[in-house]
C-alpha positions as CSV (number, residue, x, y, z in Angstrom):
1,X,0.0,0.0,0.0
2,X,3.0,2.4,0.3
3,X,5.2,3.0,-2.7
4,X,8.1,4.3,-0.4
5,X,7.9,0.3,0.9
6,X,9.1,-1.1,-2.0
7,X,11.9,1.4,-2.8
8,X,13.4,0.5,0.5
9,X,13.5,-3.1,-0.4
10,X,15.3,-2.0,-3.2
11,X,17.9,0.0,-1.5
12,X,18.1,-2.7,1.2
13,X,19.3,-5.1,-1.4
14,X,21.6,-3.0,-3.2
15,X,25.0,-3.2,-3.2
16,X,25.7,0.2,-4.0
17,X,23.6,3.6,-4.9
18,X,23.6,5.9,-7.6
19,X,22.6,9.5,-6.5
20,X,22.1,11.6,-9.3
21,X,21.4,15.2,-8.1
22,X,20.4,17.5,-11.3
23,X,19.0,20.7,-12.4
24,X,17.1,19.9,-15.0
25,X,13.7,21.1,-13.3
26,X,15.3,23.6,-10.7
27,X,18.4,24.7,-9.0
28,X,17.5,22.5,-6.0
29,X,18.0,18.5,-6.1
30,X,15.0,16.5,-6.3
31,X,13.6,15.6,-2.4
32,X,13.3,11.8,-3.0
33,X,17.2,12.2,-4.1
34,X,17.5,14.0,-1.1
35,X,15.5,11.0,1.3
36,X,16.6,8.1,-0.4
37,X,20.5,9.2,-0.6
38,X,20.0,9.4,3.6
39,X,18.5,6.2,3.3
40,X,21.3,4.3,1.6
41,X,23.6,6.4,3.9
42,X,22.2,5.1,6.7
43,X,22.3,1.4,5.4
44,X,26.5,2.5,4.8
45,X,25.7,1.5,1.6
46,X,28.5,2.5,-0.8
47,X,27.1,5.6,-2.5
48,X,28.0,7.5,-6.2
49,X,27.0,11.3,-5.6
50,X,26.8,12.9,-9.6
51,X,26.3,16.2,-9.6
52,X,25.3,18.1,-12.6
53,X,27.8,20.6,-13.2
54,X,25.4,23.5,-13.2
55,X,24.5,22.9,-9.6
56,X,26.7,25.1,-7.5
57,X,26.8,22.3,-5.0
58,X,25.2,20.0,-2.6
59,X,22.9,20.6,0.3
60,X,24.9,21.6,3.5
61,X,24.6,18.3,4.9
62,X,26.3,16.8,1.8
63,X,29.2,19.4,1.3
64,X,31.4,17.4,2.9
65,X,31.1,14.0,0.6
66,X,33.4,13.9,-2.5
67,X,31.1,13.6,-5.6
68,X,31.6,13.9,-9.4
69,X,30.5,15.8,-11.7
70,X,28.6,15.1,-14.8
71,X,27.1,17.3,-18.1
72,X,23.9,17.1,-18.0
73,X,23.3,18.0,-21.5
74,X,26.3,15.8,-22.4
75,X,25.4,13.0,-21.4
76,X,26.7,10.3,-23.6
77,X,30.0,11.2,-23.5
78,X,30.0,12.0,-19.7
79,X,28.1,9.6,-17.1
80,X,29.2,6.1,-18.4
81,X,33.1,7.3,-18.2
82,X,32.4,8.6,-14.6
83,X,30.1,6.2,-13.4
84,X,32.9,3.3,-15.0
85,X,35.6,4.9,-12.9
86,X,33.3,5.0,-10.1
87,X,32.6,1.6,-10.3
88,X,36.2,0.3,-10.9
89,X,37.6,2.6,-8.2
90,X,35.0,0.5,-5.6
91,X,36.5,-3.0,-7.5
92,X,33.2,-3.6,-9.0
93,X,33.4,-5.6,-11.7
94,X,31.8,-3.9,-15.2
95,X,30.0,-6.5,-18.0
96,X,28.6,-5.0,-21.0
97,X,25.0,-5.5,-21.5
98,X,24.1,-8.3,-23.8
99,X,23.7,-6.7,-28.0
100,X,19.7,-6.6,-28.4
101,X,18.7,-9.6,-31.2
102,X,16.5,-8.5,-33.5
C-alpha cells in the first residue's frame, strides 16, 4: 500500500547507490534524491553522488562527501566514463549489457 515500501526493499538489497542530483527542473536536487540518498547512507551502503555541473553544490549536509561531476546536456560522453571509474575505483566488476537480437 506504500510506494516508499518497495523502494526501500530496493535499497536494502543494493550493493551500491547511484545518486544523481540534477538541475534539469530547478536549482534544487529532487527531495526523494535528497530522502533516499539518507537512506542508503544510513544502510553504509557504498554511495555515487553525480552532480550536474550547473548545480553550485550540494545541500549543506552533503558538502562534505566527494562527488563527481557530470554534463547534464552531455550525457553520452559523460556519465558512463564517470560512473565506469566510479565503479572500478570501488572493484566492481563492469560486464557490458548483452547486444539486443533483432
Amino acid at each position: 500500500p506504500d510506494l516508499h515500501q518497495n523502494v526501500e526493499t530496493y535499497m536494502y538489497g543494493a550493493g551500491f547507490g547511484v545518486a544523481v542530483f540534477d538541475a534539469f527542473r530547478s536549482e534544487n536536487p529532487n527531495p526523494n534524491v535528497c530522502l533516499e540518498t539518507g537512506y542508503m547512507l544510513a544502510l553504509n551502503k557504498p554511495l555515487c553522488f553525480l552532480k550536474d555541473k550547473r548545480l553550485r553544490g550540494l545541500q549543506t549536509d552533503l558538502g562534505g562527501k566527494l562527488y563527481v561531476e557530470y554534463d547534464a546536456e552531455n550525457l553520452d560522453e559523460t556519465i558512463d566514463q564517470v560512473l565506469s571509474e566510479w565503479l572500478q575505483d570501488k572493484g566492481y566488476e563492469i560486464i557490458d549489457a548483452p547486444e539486443e537480437q533483432g
